[in-house]
C-alpha positions in Angstrom: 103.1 79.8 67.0 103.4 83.4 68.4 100.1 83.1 70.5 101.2 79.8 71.8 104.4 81.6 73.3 102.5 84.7 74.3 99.7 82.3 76.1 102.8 79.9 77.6 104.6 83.1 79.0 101.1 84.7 80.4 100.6 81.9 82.3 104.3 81.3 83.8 103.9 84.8 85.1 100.3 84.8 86.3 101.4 81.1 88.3 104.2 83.3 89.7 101.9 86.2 90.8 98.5 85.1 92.0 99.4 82.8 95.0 100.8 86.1 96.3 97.4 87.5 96.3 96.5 84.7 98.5 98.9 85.8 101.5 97.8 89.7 101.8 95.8 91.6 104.3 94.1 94.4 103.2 93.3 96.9 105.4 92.3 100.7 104.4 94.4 103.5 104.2 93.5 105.5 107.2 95.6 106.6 110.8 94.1 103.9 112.3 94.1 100.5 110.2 96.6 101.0 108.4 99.3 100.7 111.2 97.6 97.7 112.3 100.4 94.9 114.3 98.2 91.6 113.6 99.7 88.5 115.5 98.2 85.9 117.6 94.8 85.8 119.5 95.3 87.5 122.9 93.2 87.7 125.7 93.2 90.7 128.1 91.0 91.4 131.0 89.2 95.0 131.6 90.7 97.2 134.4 90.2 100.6 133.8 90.1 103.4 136.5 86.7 104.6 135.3 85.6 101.4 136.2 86.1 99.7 132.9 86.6 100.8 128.9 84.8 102.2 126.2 84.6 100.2 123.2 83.5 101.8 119.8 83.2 101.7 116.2 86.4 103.0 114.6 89.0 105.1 116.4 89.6 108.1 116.7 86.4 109.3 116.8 83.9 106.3 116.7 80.5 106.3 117.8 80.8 104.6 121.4 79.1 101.0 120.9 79.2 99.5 124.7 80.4 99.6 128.0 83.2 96.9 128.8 82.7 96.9 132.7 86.0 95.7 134.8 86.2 92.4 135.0 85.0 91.5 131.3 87.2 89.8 128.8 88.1 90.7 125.5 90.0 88.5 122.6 92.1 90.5 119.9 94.3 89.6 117.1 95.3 93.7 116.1 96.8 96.2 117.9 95.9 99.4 115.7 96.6 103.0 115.6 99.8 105.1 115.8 102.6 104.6 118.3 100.9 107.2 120.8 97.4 106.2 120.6 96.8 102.5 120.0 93.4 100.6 120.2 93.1 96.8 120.1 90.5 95.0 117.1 87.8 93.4 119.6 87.4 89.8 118.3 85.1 88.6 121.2 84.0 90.0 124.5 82.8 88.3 127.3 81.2 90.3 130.8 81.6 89.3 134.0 79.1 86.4 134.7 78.7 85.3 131.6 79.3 81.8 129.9 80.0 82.9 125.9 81.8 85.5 124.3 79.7 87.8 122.2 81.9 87.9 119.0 82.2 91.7 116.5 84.8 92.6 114.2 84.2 96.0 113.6 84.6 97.5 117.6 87.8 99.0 119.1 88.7 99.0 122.3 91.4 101.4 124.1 
């Protein structure tokens, strides 16, 4: 009879806590992603005065990946970083000309 109460009350409490799981982000605990503002998909276009923006692998001091020329378009969902240096979580980017959005998750973009 014990064992039947012990497995009842086991699994009132793991119903209560495992949906939870199913509603959390995880993100690392670094400068960078862990003060990350997700929200919806946004859509900004490149104007930067050296004629466009770096985008690279992980901020602050990621290996530059490409070139985002003026005039190119990138989709983000993040805005990452602290208060005085944010970067935004490049979903898709899309140059000037082009028809389809080249899609990474793992490139920032200032």
């Amino acid at each position: 009879m014990k064992k039947v109460l012990f497995l009842v009350l086991l699994s009132a409490v793991l119903a209560g806590v495992l949906p939870a799981g199913a509603d959390l982000i995880w993100t690392p605990l670094d400068e960078y992603l862990s003060h990350c503002d997700y929200g919806d998909t946004l859509s900004y276009v490149v104007a930067g005065p050296q004629g466009g923006a770096q985008v690279i692998d992980l901020p602050p001091d990621g290996k530059p990946v490409l070139f985002a020329e003026n005039g190119s378009e990138i989709v983000t969902f993040a805005v990452c970083g602290p208060e005085t240096d944010q970067w935004v979580w490049v979903k898709g980017l899309r140059r000037p000309g082009e028809t389809t959005f080249h899609k990474d998750d793992t490139v920032f973009c200032r």
